[in-house]
SETIMAR-736394 format. One record per residue (C-alpha): chain; residue in three letters; residue number from 1; x, y negated, z negated. Coordinates in Angstrom, 2 decimals. Example, Ala and Ser with C-alpha at 12.3 -4.5 7.8 and 13.67 -1.06 7.14 Angstrom:
SETIMAR-736394
PT; A; Ala; 1; 12.30; 4.50; -7.80
PT; A; Ser; 2; 13.67; 1.06; -7.14
end
This chain:
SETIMAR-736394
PT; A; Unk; 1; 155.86; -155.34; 6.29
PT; A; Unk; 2; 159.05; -155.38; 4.35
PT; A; Unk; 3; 159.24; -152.91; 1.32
PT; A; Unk; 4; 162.43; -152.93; -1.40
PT; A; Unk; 5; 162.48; -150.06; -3.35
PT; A; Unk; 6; 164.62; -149.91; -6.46
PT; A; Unk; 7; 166.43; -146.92; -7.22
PT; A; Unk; 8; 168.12; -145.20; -10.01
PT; A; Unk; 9; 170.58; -142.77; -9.13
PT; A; Unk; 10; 168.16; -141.08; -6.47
PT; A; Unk; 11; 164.79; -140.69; -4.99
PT; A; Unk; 12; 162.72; -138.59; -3.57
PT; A; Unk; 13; 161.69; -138.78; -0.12
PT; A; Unk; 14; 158.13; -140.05; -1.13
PT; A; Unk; 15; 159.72; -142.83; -3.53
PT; A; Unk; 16; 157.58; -145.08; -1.21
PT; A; Unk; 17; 154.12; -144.29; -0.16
PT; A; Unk; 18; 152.35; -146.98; 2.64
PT; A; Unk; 19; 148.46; -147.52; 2.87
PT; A; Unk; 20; 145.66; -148.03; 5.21
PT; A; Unk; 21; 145.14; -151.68; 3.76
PT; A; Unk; 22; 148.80; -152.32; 4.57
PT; A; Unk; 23; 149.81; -152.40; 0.49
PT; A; Unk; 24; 152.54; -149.70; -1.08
PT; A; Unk; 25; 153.62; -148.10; -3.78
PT; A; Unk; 26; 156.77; -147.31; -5.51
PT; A; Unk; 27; 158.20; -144.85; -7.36
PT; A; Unk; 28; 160.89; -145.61; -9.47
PT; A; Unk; 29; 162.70; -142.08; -10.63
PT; A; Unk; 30; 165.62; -141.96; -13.07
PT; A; Unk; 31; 166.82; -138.24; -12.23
PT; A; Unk; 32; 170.40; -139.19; -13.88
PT; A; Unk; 33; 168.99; -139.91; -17.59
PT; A; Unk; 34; 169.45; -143.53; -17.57
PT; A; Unk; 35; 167.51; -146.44; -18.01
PT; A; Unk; 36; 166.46; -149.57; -16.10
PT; A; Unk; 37; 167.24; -151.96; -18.95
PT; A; Unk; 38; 170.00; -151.68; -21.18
PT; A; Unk; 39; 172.03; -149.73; -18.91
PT; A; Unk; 40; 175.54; -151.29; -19.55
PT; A; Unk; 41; 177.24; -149.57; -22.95
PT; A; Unk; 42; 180.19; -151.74; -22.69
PT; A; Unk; 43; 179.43; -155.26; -24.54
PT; A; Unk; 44; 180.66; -158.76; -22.95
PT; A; Unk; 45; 181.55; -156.50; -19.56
PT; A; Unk; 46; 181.02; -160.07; -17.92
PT; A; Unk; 47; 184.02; -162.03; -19.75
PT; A; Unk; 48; 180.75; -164.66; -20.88
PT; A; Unk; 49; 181.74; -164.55; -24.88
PT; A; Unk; 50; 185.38; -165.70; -26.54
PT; A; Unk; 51; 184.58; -166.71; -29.81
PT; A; Unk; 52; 188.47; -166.60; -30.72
PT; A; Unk; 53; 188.71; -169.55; -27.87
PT; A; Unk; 54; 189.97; -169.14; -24.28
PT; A; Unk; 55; 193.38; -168.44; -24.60
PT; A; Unk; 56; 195.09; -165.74; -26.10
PT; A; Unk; 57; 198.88; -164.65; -26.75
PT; A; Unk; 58; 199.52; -160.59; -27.23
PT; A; Unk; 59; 203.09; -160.62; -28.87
PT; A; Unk; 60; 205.47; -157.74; -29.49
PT; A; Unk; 61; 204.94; -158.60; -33.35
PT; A; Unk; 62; 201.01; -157.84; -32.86
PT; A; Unk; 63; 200.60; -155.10; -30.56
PT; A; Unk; 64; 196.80; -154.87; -30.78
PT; A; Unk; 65; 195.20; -158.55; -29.97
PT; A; Unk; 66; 191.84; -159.49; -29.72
PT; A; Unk; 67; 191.05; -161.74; -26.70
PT; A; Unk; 68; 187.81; -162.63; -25.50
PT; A; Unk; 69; 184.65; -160.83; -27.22
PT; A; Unk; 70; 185.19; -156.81; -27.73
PT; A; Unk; 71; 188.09; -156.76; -24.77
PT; A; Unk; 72; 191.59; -156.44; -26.38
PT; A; Unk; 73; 195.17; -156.14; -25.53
PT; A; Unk; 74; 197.34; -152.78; -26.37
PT; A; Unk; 75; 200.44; -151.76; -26.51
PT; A; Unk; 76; 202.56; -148.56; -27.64
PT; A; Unk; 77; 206.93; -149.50; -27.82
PT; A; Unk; 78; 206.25; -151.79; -25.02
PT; A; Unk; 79; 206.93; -155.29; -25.46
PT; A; Unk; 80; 203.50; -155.49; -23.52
PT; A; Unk; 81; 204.02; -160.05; -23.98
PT; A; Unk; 82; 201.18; -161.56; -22.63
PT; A; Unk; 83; 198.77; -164.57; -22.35
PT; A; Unk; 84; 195.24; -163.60; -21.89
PT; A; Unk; 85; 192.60; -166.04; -20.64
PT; A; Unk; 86; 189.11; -167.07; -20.24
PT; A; Unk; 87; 189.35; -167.72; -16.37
PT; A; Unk; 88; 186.62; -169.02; -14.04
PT; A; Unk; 89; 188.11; -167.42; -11.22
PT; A; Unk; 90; 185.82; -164.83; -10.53
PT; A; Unk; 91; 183.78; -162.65; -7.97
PT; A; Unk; 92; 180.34; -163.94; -6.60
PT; A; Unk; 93; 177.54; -164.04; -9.07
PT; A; Unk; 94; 180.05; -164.30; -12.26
PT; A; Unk; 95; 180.90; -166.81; -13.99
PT; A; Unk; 96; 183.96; -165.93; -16.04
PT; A; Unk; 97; 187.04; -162.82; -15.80
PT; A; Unk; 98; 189.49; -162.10; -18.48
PT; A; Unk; 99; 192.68; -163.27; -16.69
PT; A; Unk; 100; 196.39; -161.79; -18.05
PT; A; Unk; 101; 199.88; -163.10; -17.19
PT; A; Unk; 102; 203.02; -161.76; -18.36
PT; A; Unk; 103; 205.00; -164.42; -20.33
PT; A; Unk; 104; 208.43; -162.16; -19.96
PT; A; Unk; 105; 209.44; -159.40; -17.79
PT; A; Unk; 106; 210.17; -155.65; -19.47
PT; A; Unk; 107; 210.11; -151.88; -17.99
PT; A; Unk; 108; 208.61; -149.68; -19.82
PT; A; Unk; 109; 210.51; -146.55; -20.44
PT; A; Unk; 110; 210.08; -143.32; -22.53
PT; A; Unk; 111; 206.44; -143.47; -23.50
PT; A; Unk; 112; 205.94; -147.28; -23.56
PT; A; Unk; 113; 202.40; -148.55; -22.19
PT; A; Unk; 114; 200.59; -151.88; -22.08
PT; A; Unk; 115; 196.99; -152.37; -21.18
PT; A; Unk; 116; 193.77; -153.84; -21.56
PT; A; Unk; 117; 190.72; -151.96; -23.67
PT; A; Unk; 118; 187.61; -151.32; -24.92
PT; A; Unk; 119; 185.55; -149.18; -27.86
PT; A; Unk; 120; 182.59; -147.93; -27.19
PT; A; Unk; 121; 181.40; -146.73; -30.51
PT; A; Unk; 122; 180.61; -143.27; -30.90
PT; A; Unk; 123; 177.22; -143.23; -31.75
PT; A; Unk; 124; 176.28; -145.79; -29.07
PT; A; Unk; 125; 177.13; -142.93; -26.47
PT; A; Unk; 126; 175.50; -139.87; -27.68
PT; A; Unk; 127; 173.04; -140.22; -24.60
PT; A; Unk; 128; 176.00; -138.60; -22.94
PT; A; Unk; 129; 174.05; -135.56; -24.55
PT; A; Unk; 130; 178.33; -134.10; -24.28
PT; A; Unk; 131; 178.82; -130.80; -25.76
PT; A; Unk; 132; 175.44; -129.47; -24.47
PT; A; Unk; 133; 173.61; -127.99; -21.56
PT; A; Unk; 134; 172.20; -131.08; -20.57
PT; A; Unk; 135; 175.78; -133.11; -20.49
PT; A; Unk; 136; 175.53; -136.24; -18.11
PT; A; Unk; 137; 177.63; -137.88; -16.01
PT; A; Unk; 138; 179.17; -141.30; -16.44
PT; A; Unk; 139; 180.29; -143.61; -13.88
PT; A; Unk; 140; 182.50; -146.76; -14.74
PT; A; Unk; 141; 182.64; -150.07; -12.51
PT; A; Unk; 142; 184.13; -153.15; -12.43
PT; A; Unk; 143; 185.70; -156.21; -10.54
PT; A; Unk; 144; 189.37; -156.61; -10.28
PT; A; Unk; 145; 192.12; -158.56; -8.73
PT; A; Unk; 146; 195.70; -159.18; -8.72
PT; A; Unk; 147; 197.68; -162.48; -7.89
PT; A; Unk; 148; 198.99; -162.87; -4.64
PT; A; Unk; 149; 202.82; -161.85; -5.93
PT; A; Unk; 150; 201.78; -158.18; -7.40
PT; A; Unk; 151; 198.90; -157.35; -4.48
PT; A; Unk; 152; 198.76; -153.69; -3.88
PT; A; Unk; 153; 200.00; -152.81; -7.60
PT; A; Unk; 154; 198.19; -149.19; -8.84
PT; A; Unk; 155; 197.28; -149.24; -11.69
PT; A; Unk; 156; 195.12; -146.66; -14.03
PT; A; Unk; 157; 192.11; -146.24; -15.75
PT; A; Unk; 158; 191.59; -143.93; -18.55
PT; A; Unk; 159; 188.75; -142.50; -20.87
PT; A; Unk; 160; 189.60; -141.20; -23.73
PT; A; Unk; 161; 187.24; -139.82; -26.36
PT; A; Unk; 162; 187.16; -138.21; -29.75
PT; A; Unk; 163; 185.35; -135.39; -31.01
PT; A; Unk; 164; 184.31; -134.73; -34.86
PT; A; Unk; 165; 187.77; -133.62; -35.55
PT; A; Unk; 166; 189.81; -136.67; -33.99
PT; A; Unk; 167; 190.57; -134.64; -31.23
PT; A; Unk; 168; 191.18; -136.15; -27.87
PT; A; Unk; 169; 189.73; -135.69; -24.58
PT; A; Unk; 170; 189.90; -137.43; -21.55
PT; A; Unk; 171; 190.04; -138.45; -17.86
PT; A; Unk; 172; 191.88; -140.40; -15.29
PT; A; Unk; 173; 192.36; -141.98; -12.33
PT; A; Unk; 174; 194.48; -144.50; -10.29
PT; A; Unk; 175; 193.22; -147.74; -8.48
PT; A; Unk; 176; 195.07; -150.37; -6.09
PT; A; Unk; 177; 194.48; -153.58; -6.67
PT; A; Unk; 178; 194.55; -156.28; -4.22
PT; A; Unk; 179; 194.66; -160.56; -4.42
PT; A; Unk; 180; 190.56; -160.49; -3.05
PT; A; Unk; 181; 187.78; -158.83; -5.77
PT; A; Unk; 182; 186.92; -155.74; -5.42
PT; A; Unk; 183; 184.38; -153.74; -6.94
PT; A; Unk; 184; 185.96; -150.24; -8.26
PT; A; Unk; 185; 183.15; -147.28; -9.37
PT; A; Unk; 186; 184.56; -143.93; -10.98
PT; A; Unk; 187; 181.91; -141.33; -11.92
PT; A; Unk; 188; 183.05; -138.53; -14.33
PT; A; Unk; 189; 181.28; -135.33; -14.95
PT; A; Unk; 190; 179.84; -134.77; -18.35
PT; A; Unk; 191; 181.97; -132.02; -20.64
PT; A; Unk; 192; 179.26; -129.70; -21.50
PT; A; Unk; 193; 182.36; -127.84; -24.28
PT; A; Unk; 194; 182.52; -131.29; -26.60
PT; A; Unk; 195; 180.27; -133.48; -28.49
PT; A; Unk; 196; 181.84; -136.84; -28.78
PT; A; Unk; 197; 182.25; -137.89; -32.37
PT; A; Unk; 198; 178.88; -139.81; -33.72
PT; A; Unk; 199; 181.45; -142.15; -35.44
PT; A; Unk; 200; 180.84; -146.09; -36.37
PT; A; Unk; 201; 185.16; -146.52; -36.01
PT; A; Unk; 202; 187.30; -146.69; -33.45
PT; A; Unk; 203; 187.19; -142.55; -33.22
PT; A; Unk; 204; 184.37; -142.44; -30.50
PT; A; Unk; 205; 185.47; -143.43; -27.19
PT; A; Unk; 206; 188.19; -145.66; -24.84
PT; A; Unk; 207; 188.15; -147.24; -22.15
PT; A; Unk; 208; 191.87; -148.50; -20.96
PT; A; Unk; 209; 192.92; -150.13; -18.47
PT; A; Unk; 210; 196.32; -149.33; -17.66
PT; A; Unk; 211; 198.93; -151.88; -16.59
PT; A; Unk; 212; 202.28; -150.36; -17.65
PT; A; Unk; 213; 203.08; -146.72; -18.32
PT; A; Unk; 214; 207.17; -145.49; -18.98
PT; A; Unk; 215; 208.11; -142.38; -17.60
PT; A; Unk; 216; 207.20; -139.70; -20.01
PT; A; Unk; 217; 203.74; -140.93; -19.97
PT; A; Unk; 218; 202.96; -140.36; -15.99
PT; A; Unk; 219; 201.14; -137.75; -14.98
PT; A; Unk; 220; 198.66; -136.73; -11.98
PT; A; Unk; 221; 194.99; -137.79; -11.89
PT; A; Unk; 222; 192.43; -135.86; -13.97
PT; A; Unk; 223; 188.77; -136.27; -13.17
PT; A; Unk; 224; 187.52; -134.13; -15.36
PT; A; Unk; 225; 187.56; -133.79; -19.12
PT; A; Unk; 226; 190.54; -132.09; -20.96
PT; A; Unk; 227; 193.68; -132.14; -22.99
PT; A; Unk; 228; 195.72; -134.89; -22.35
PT; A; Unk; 229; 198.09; -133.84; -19.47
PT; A; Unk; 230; 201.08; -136.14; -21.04
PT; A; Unk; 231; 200.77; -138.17; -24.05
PT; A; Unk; 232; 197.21; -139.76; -25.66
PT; A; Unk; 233; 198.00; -142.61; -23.19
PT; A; Unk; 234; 198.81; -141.78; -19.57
PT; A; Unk; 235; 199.27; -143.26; -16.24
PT; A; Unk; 236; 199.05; -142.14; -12.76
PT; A; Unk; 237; 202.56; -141.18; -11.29
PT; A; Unk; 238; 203.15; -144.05; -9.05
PT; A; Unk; 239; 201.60; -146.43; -11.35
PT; A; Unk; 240; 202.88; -150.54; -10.93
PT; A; Unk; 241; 205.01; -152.27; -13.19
PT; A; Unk; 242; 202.61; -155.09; -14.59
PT; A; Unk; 243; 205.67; -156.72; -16.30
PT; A; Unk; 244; 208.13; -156.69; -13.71
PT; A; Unk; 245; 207.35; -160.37; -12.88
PT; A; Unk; 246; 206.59; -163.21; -14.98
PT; A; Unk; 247; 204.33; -164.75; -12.20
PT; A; Unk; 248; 202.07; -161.65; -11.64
PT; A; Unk; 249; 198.61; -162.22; -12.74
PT; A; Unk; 250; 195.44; -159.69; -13.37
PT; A; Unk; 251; 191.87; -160.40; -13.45
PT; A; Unk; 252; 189.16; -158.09; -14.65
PT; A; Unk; 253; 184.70; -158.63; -14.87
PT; A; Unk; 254; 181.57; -157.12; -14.33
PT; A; Unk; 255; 182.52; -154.07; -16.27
PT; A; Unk; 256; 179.94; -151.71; -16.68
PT; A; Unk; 257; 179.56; -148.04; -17.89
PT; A; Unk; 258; 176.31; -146.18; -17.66
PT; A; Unk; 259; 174.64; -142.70; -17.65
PT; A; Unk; 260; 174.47; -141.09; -14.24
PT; A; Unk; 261; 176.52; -140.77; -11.21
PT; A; Unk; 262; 175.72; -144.05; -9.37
PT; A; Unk; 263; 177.10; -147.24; -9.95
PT; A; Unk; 264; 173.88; -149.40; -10.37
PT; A; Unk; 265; 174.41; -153.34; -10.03
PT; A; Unk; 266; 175.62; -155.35; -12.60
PT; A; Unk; 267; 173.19; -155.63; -15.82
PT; A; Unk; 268; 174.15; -159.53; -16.44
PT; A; Unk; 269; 172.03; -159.87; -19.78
PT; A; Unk; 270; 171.67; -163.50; -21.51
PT; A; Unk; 271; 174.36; -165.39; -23.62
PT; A; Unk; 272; 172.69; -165.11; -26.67
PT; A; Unk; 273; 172.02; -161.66; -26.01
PT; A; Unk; 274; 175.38; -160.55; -25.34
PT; A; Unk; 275; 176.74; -163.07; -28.02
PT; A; Unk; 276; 174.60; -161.04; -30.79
PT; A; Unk; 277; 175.97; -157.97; -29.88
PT; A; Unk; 278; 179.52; -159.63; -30.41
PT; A; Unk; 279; 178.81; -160.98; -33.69
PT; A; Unk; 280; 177.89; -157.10; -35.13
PT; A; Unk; 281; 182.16; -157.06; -34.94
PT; A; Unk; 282; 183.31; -160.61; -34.84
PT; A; Unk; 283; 180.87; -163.54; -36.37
PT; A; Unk; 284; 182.22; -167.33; -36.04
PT; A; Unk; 285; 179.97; -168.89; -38.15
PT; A; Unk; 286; 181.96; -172.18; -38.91
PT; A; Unk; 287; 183.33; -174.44; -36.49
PT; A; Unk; 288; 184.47; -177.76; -35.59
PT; A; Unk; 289; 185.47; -177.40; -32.40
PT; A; Unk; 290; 188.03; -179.75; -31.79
PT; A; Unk; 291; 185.39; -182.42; -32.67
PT; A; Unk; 292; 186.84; -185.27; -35.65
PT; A; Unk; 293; 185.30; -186.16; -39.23
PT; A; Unk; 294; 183.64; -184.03; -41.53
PT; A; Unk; 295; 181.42; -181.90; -40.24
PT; A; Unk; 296; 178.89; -180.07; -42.74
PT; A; Unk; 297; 178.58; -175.87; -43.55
PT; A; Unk; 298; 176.88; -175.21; -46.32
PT; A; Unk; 299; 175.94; -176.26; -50.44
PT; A; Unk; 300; 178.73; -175.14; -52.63
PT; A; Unk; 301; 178.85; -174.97; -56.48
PT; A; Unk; 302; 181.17; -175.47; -58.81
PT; A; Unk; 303; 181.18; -172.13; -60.82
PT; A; Unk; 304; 183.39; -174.20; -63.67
PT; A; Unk; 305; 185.50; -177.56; -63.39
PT; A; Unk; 306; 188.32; -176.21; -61.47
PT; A; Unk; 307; 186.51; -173.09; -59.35
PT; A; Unk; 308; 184.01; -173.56; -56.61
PT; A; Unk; 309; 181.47; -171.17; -54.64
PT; A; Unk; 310; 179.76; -170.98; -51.84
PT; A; Unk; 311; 177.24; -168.25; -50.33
PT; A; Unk; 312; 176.81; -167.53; -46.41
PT; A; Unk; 313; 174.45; -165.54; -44.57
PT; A; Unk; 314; 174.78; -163.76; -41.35
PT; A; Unk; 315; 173.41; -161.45; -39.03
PT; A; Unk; 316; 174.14; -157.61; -39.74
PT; A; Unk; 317; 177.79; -156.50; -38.70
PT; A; Unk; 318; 178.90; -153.25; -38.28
PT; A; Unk; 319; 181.06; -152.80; -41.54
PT; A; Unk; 320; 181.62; -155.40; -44.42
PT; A; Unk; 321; 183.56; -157.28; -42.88
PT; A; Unk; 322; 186.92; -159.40; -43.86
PT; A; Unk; 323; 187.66; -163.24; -43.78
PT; A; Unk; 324; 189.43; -165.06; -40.89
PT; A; Unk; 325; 189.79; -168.64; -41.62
PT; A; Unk; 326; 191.47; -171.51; -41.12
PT; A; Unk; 327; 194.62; -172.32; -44.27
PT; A; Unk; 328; 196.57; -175.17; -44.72
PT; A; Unk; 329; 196.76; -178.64; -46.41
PT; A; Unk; 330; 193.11; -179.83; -47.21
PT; A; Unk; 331; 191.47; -178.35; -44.63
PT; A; Unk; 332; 188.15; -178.40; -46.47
PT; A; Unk; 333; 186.38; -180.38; -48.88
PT; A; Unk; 334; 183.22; -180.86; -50.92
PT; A; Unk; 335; 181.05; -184.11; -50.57
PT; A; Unk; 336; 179.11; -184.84; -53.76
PT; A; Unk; 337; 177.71; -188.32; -54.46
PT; A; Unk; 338; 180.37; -190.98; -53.15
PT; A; Unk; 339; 183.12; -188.72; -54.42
PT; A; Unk; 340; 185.48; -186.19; -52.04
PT; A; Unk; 341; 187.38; -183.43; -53.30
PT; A; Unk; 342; 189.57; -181.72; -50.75
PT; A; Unk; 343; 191.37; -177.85; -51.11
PT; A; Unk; 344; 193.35; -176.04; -48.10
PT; A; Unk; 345; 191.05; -172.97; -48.02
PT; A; Unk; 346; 188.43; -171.05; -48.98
PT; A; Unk; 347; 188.95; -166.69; -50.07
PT; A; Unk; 348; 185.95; -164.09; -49.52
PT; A; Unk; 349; 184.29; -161.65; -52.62
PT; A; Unk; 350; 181.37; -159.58; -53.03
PT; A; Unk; 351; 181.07; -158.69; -49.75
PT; A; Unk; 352; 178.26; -157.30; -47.77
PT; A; Unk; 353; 177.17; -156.64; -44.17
PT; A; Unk; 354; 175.17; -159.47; -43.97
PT; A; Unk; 355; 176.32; -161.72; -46.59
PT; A; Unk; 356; 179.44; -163.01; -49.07
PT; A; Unk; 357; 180.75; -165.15; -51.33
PT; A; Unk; 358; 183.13; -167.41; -50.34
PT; A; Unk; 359; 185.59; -169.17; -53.43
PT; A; Unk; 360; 188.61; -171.37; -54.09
PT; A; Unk; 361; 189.56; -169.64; -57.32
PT; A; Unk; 362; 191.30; -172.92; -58.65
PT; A; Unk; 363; 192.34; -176.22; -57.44
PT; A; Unk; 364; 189.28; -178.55; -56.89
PT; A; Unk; 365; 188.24; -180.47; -59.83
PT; A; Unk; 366; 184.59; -180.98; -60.76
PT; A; Unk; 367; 181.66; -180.66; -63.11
PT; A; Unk; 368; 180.75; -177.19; -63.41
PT; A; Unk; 369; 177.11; -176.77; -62.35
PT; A; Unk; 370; 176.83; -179.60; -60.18
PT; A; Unk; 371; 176.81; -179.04; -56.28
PT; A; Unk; 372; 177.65; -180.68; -52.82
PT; A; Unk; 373; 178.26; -179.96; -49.27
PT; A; Unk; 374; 181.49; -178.46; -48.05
PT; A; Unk; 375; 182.58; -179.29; -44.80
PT; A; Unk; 376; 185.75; -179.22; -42.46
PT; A; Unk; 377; 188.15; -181.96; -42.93
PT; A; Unk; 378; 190.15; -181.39; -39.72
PT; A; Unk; 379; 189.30; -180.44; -36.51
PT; A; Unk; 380; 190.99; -177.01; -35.81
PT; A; Unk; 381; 188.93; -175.76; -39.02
PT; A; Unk; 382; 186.81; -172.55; -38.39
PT; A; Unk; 383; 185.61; -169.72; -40.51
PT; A; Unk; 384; 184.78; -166.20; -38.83
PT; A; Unk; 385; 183.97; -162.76; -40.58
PT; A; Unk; 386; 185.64; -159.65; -38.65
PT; A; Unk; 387; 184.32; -156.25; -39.00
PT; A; Unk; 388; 186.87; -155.33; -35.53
PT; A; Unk; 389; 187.32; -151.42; -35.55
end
C-alpha cells in the first residue's frame, strides 16, 4: 500500500493514520495560515497572459513599461534599454517565461537600477496579519535562468512594502543565476511592528527583481524587515551587471508568493482564470489581431450629424480606468446600410469601473439618431481600458 499525503507547511506525526481493512486517512493541517487553493498572491506568476502582445521595448524615454500581464520593467537614472518577451523557453510543466535582453550596454553608477517587478496590492495581503501578534511568514519562489554568456550573474531580490504613512520597509537577498532553471524559495519572517498599508495603489507592496544596481545603492543582505539599508531600491554588494552585454539574456516563471514558510508547488490556475484577474488592471476588449477586413465591436450612434457614440461594457477593474487605443488615419469606421464612414479614432467620457462612453467628438458625417456597427478598418486596430497602478 502506497499512501501520498499532502502537506501544508507541516504535519503532525499522525497526519496519516492506517487501518485494519488496509484503507487510511489523511490529515491535511495548514499550521502556517495558508490555504490549499488560492495560495499564489502574485497574478500571471506563470508568464500565461500578454494582452499588450509578446514583445515589449523598455526605453530610457519610458522608464516604467508594462510587458506581459501585471510584470513590468523599472528603472531609476539607468538607461535600463530592453526588449522583453513572451518566450516558450521554459522549465518543465510551464508553458511560457518572461524573457529580457539588453538592446545596449550601460553601467549603472550613483544610484542607477534596472529591474523587473510586481504590485501586490495592499489589501490583497493583509492575511500577512503584519503589525500584530499573529504576523506570518512569507516565502517567495520562482524559476530563473540566464543565457549561456552571463551564467553565474547575482542578482537580487527585494520586498518592499508600505505602511499607512508611505513609509517603506523591506527585505533582501542575493541569488546566482545559472544557463539551466532553477527553482529559487526565500521565506521572510513576518514584522509583527508594521501593518502594511490596506491601499488599492501602488503603496502596498513590491516585489523586484533586481538586475542592475550603481554603487550607492549596494548594500548587504537583509532578511528581515527594516529601514532601507541604502536607498528605496538596493542591491546585494556583488550584484551582476545585467547590461554589460548586449547578448545576455534573463528568463523568469512560476513565481509564486504565499503565507507560510514553505514553498508549496506551483498553483498553475486556468487561462481564463488568471486572464480575469488581469483584466481588473488592463482590459483588451477590442482586437483585430493582425487578421484583415472589417471586423465588428459594437452599435454606435450618431449623437448629431457630425458626432458619434458608442457604449462598452466590461468586467469590474480596479479604478476607472483610462483609454489605450489605436490613432491614426481611418482606423475605424461605422457600417450603416451600404454606406461607410471612416474616422482615425475613437476618445473615452463618463467613465466608470465597469463601463464608458466612447466618442469621436467631430469628423464623421451622418444622420443624427440613426445607428450602425463600428468596426476596425485595419489590422493593428485594438482598444484596451487601463486602470495600471
Amino acid at each position: 500500500l502506497k499512501v501520498d499525503a499532502i502537506r501544508h507547511n507541516s504535519a503532525t506525526s499522525d497526519a496519516i493514520t492506517t487501518h485494519s481493512d488496509g484503507t487510511a486517512s489523511a490529515k491535511i493541517i495548514d499550521v502556517g495560515g495558508g490555504a490549499l487553493s488560492h495560495r499564489n498572491i502574485l497574478i500571471n506568476g506563470a508568464m500565461t497572459v500578454s494582452q499588450r502582445g509578446s514583445t515589449h521595448s523598455h526605453t530610457s524615454s519610458n522608464n516604467n513599461t508594462y510587458t506581459l500581464d501585471r510584470w513590468r520593467t523599472r528603472d531609476s537614472g539607468l538607461d535600463f534599454d530592453c526588449t522583453i518577451t513572451q518566450s516558450t523557453d521554459s522549465p518543465d510543466g510551464f508553458r511560457y517565461s518572461l524573457k529580457i535582453t539588453p538592446d545596449a550596454t550601460e553601467t549603472p553608477s550613483a544610484s542607477n537600477n534596472g529591474f523587473i517587478t510586481q504590485q501586490p496590492l495592499g489589501e490583497t495581503v493583509q492575511h500577512f496579519a503584519h503589525g500584530t501578534s499573529s504576523a506570518k511568514s512569507m516565502t517567495l519562489s520562482f524559476y530563473a535562468k540566464t543565457g549561456s554568456l552571463n551564467s553565474g550573474h547575482h542578482y537580487s531580490l527585494q520586498i518592499r512594502i508600505y505602511d499607512s504613512s508611505g513609509n517603506r520597509k523591506v527585505v533582501l537577498q542575493a541569488f546566482t543565476v545559472t544557463s539551466s532553471w532553477q527553482r529559487f524559495t526565500m521565506t521572510f519572517p513576518g514584522d509583527t511592528a508594521t501593518a502594511i498599508n490596506n491601499s488599492n495603489d501602488y503603496q502596498g507592496m513590491e516585489i523586484n527583481w533586481h538586475l542592475c544596481t550603481g554603487p550607492d545603492d549596494l548594500t548587504s543582505a537583509q532578511p528581515t524587515w527594516g529601514t532601507p539599508l541604502s536607498s528605496y531600491w538596493a542591491g546585494v554588494t556583488g550584484q551582476s551587471n545585467f547590461m554589460d552585454n548586449t547578448n545576455n539574456e534573463f528568463y523568469l516563471t512560476g513565481c509564486q508568493l504565499e503565507v507560510g514558510d514553505t514553498a508549496t508547488s506551483f498553483e498553475h490556475r486556468s487561462f481564463d482564470d488568471e486572464l480575469r484577474r488581469c483584466q481588473y488592471y488592463y482590459n483588451k476588449v477590442y482586437d483585430v489581431e493582425g487578421q484583415s477586413g472589417e471586423k465588428p465591436f459594437v452599435l454606435g450612434t450618431y449623437l448629431t450629424n457630425s458626432e458619434l457614440a458608442c457604449v462598452v461594457n466590461f468586467p469590474k477593474m480596479r479604478v476607472v480606468p483610462s483609454l489605450d487605443i489605436t490613432n491614426g488615419t481611418s482606423k475605424f469606421m461605422i457600417r450603416r446600410s451600404s454606406v461607410s464612414d471612416h474616422f482615425d479614432t475613437l476618445t473615452m467620457r463618463y467613465g466608470t469601473t465597469t463601463t464608458a462612453e466612447l466618442y469621436t467628438g467631430s469628423g464623421v458625417s451622418g444622420t443624427q439618431g440613426e445607428c450602425g456597427i463600428i468596426r476596425g478598418a485595419d489590422t493593428d486596430v485594438y482598444i484596451a481600458f487601463t486602470a495600471e497602478i
